[in-house]
ROTORSE-472547 format. One record per residue (C-alpha): residue number from 1; chain; x, y, z. Coordinates in nm, 4 decimals, padded with zeros to 6 digits. Example, Ala and Ser with C-alpha at 12.3 -4.5 7.8 and 13.67 -1.06 7.14 Angstrom:
BEGIN
SITE; 1; A; 01.2300; -00.4500; 00.7800
SITE; 2; A; 01.3670; -00.1060; 00.7140
# end
This chain:
BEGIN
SITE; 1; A; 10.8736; -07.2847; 04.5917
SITE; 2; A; 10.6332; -06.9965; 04.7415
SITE; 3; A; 10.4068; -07.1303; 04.9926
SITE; 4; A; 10.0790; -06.9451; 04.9913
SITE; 5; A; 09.8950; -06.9297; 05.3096
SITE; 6; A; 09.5480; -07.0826; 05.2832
SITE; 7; A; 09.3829; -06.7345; 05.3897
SITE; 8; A; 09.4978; -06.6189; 05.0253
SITE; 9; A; 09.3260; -06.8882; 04.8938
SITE; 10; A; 09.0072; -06.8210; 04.6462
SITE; 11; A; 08.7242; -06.8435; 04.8496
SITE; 12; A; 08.5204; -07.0145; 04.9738
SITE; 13; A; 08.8133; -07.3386; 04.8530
SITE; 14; A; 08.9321; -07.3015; 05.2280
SITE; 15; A; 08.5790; -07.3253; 05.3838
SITE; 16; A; 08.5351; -07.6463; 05.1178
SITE; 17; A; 08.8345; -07.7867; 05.1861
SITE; 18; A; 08.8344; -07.7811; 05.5753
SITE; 19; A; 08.4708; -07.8753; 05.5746
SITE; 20; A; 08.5487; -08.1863; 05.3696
SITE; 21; A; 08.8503; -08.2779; 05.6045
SITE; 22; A; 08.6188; -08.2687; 05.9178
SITE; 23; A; 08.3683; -08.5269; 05.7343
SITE; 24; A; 08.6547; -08.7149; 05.6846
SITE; 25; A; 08.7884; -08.6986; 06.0130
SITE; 26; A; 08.4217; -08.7793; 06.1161
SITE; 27; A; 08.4085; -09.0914; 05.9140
SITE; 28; A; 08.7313; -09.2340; 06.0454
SITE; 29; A; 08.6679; -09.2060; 06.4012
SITE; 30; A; 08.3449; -09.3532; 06.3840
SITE; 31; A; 08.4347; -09.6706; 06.1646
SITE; 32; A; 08.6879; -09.6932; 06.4601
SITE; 33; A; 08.4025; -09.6969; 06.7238
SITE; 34; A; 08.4341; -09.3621; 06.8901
SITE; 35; A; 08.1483; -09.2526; 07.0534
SITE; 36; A; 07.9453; -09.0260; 06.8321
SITE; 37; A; 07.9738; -08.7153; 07.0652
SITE; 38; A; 08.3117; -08.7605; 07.1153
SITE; 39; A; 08.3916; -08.8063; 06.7024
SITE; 40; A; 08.1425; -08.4775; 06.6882
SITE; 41; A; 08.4157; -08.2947; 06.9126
SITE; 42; A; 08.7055; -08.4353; 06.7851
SITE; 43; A; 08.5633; -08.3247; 06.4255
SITE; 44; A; 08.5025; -07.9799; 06.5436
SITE; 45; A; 08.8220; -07.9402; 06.6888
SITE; 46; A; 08.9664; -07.9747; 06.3431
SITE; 47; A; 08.7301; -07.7544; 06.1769
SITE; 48; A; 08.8217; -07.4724; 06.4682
SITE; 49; A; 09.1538; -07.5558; 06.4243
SITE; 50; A; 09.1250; -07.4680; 05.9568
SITE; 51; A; 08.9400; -07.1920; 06.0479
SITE; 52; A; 09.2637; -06.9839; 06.1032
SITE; 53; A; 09.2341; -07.0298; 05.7564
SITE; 54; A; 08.9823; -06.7585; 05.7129
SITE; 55; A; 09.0851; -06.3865; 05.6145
SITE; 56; A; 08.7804; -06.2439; 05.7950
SITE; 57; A; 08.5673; -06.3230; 06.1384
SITE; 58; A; 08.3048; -06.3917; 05.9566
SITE; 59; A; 08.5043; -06.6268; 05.7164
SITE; 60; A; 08.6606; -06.8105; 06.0168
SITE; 61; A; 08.3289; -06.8352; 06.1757
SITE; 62; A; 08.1720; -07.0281; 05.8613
SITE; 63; A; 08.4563; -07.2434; 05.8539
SITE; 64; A; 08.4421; -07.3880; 06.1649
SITE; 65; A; 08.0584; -07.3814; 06.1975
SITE; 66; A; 08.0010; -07.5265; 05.9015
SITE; 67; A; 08.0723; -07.8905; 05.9876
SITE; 68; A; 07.8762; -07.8936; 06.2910
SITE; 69; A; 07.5705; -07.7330; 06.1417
SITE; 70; A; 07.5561; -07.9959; 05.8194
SITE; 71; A; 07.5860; -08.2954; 06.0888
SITE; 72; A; 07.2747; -08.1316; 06.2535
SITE; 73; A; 07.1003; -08.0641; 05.9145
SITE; 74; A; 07.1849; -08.4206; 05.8495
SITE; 75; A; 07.0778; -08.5894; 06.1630
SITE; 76; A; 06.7424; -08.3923; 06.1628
SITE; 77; A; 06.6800; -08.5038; 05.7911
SITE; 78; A; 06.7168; -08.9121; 05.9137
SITE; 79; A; 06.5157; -08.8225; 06.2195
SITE; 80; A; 06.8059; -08.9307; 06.3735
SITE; 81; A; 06.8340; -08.7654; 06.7588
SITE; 82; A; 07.1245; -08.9813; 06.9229
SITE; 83; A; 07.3688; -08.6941; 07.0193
SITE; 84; A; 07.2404; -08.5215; 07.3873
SITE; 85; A; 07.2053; -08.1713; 07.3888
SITE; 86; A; 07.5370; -08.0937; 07.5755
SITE; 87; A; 07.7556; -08.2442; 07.2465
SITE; 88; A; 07.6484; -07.9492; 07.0378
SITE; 89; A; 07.7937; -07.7376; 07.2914
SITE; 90; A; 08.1219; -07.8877; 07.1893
SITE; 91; A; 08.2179; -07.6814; 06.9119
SITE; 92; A; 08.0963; -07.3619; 07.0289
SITE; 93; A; 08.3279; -07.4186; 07.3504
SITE; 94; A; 08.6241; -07.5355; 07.1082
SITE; 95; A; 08.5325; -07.2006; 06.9089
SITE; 96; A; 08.5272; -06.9741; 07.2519
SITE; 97; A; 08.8871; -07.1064; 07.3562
SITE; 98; A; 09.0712; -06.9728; 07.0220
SITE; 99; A; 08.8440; -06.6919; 06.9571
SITE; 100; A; 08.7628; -06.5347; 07.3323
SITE; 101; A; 08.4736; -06.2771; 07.3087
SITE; 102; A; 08.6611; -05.9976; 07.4671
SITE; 103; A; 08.9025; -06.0433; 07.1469
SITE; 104; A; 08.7121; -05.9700; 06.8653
SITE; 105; A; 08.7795; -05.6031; 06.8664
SITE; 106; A; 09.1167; -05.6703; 06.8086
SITE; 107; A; 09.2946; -05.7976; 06.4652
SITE; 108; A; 09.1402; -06.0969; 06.3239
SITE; 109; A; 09.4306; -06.3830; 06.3032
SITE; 110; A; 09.6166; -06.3177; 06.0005
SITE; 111; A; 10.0116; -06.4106; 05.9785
SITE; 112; A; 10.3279; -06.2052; 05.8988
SITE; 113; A; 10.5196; -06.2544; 05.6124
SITE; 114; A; 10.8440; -06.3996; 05.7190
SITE; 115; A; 11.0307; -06.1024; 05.5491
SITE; 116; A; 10.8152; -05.8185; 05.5997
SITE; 117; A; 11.0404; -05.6519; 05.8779
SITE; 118; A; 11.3697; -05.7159; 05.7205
SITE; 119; A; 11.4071; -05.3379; 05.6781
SITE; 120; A; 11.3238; -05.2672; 06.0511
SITE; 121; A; 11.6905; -05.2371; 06.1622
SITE; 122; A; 11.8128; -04.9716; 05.8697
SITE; 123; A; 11.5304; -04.7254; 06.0908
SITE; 124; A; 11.4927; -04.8215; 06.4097
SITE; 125; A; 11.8478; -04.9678; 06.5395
SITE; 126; A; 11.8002; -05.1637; 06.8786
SITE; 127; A; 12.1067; -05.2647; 07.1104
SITE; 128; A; 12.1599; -05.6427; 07.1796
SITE; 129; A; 11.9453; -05.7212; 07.4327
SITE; 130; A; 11.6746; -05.4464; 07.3706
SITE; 131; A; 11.3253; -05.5591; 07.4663
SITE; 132; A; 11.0790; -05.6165; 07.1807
SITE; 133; A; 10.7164; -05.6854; 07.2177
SITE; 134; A; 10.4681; -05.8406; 06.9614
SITE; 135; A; 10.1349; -05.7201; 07.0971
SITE; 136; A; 09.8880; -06.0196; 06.9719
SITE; 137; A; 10.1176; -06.2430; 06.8914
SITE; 138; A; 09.8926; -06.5306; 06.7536
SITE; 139; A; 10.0373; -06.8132; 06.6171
SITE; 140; A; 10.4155; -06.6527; 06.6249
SITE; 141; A; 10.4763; -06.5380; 06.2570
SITE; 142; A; 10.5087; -06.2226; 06.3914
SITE; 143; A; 10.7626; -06.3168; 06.6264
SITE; 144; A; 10.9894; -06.4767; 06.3899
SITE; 145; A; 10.9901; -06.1619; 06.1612
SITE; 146; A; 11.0997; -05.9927; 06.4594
SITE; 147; A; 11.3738; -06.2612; 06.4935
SITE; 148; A; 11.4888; -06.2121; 06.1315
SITE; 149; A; 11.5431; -05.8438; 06.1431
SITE; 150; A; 11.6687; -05.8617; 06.5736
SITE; 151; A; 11.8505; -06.1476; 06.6145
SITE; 152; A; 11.9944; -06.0330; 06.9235
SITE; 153; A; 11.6884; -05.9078; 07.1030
SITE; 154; A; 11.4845; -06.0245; 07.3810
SITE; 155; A; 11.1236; -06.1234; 07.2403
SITE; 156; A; 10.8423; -06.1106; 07.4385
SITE; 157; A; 10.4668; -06.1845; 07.2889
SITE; 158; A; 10.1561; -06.1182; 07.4431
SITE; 159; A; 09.8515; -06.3159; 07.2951
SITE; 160; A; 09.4634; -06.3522; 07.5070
SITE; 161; A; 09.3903; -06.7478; 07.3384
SITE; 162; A; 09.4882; -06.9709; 07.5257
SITE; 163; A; 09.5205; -07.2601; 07.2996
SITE; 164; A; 09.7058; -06.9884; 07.0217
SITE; 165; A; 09.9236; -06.8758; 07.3111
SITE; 166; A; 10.0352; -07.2425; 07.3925
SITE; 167; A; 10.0801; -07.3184; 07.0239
SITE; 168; A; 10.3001; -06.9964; 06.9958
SITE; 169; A; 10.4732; -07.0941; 07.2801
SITE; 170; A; 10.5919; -07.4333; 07.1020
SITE; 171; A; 10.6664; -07.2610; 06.7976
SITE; 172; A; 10.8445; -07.0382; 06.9192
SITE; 173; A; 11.0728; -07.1414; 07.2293
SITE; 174; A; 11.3120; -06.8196; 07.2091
SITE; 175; A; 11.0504; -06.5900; 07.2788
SITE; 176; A; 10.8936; -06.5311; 07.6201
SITE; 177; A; 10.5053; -06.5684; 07.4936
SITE; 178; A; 10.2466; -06.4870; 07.8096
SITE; 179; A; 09.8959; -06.4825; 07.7933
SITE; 180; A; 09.7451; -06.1534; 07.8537
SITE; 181; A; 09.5124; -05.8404; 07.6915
SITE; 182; A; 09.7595; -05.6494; 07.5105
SITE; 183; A; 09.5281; -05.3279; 07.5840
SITE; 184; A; 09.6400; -05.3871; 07.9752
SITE; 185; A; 10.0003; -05.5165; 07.9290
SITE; 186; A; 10.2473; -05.2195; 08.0306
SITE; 187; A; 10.3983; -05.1029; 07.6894
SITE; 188; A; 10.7097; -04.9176; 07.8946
SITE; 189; A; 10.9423; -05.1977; 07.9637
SITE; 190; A; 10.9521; -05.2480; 07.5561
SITE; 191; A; 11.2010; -05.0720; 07.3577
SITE; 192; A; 10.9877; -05.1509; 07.0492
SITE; 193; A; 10.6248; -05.2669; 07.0307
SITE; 194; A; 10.4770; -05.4668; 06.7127
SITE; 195; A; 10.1298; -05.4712; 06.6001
SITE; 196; A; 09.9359; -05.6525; 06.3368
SITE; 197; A; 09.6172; -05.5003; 06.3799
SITE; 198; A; 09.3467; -05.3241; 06.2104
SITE; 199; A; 09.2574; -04.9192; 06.1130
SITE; 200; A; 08.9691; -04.9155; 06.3677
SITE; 201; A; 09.2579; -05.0262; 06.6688
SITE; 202; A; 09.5294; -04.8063; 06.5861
SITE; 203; A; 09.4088; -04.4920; 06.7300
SITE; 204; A; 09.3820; -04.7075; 07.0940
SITE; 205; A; 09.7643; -04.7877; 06.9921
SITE; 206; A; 09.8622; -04.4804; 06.9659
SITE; 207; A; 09.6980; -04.3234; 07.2845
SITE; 208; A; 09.8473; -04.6657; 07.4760
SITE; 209; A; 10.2039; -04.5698; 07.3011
SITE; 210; A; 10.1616; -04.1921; 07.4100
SITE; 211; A; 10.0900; -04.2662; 07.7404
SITE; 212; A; 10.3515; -04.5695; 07.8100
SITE; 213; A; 10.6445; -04.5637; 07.5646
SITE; 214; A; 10.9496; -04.4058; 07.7512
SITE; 215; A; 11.0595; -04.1331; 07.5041
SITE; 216; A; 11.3263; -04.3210; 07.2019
SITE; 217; A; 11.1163; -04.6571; 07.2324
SITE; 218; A; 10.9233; -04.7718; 06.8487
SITE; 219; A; 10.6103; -04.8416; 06.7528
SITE; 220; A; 10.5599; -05.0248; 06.4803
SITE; 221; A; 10.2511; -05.1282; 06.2800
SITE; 222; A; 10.1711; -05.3603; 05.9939
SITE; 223; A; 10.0084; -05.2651; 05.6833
SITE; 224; A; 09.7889; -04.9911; 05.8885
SITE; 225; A; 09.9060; -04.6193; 05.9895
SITE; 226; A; 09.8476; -04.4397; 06.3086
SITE; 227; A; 09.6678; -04.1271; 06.1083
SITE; 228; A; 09.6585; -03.9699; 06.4807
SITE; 229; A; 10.0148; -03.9819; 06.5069
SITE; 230; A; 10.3400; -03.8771; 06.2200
SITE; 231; A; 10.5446; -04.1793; 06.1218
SITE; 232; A; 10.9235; -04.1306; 06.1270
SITE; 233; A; 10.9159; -04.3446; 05.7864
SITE; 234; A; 10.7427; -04.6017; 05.6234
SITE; 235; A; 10.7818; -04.8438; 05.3447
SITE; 236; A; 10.6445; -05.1443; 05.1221
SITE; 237; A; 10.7859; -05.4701; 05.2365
SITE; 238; A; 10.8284; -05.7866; 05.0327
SITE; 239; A; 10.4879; -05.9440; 04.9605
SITE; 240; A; 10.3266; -05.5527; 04.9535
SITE; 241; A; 10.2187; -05.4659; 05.2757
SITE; 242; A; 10.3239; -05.1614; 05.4528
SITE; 243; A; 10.5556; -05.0934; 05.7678
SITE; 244; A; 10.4794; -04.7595; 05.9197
SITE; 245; A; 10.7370; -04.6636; 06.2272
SITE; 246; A; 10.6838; -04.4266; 06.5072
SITE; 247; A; 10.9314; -04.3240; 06.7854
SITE; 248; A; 10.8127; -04.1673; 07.0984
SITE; 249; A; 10.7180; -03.9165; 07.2023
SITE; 250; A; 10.4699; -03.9516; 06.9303
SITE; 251; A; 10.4787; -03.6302; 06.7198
SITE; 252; A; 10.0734; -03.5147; 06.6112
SITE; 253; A; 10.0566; -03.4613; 06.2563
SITE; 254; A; 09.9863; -03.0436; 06.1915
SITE; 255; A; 09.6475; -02.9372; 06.2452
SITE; 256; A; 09.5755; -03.2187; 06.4907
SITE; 257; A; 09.5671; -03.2178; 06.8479
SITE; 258; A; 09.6797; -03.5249; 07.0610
# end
């Protein structure tokens, strides 16, 4: 049976839903005796961790503020005031670590279908051993498409969270996963670079590919084209998002100028 990822959900069922498990979670670890700041982080740290959940910043935001902000709503209607000021810095920390600020330019988090590069190899044959990179490699769906179609290449992912990095790192134990700013990473060592990002990044990508891919070496880019740059082909991949490939040197499409 078809899974389908909770950020395809209607919404706002996966705000509802996570919101409802933190209360829970809440409610359990203080009928167990857990200090109330510490059940208050523990809570959050649940509601951070659904908020992958969300399609859209702002969507991911709601979802993991929203359990901290009804427990304040809901103390200040009791007159209750028996959390210290540093607890509600709890979830805003546990939000920081998965979300860093110098981040949220890039892609929001938003998985690969396991299939979508199945047709990579037909266009852009690699030896065994080539060196691929998946440039924000989040929680490591990327990385296992990139297995699927290469199962003899080297796979390297690059991902600034921390906590996401670790958590690819687990999933993912075949793949050398660093954490870094894929905007500073050197791009030449890779024989093909992956990205999953959004329209507003790509023309960075390209400029980074220009400048760093030796000549031969891919780019490749999920369900957004390079519209500074001419793909060598593209195509709709299972589940209906598009692949566009490029191979360097990146050609300019006519009329442009690089």
């Amino acid at each position: 049976m078809r899974r389908i990822h909770p950020a395809h959900w209607p919404w706002p069922l996966p705000a509802v839903l996570a919101w409802a498990l933190c209360w829970s979670v809440f409610r359990v670890l203080l009928g167990q005796g857990l200090a109330l700041q510490w059940a208050l982080g523990l809570s959050s740290a649940v509601g951070v961790a659904c908020s992958l959940w969300g399609a859209t910043w702002w969507r991911r935001l709601l979802i993991a503020g929203g359990f901290p902000l009804s427990l304040a709503a809901s103390l200040s209607a009791l007159g209750a005031d028996s959390l210290p000021a540093w607890a509600w810095l709890l979830p805003l920390g546990l939000l920081l670590l998965v979300y860093p600020v110098n981040a949220w330019r890039d892609a929001p988090l938003f998985p690969t279908p396991r299939n979508a590069l199945a047709e990579l190899p037909t266009h852009a044959p690699l030896p065994v051993g080539a060196h691929v990179l998946d440039a924000g490699c989040g929680l490591g769906h990327g990385l296992q498409a990139l297995r699927l179609a290469y199962p003899q290449a080297e796979l390297h992912g690059i991902e600034w969270s921390w906590p996401l990095r670790l958590l690819c790192g687990l999933r993912c134990p075949w793949a050398l996963v660093t954490r870094g700013d894929i905007w500073k990473a050197q791009w030449g060592r890779y024989d093909m670079v992956y990205l999953f990002q959004r329209p507003e990044s790509m023309a960075r990508a390209v400029a980074k590919a220009r400048a760093e891919l030796r000549p031969g070496a891919w780019l490749v880019s999920l369900e957004f084209e390079a519209t500074s740059a001419t793909p060598r082909a593209h195509w709709r991949a299972p589940g209906g998002k598009m692949v566009w490939l490029y191979q360097a040197p990146l050609p300019v499409p006519p009329g442009e100028t690089a």
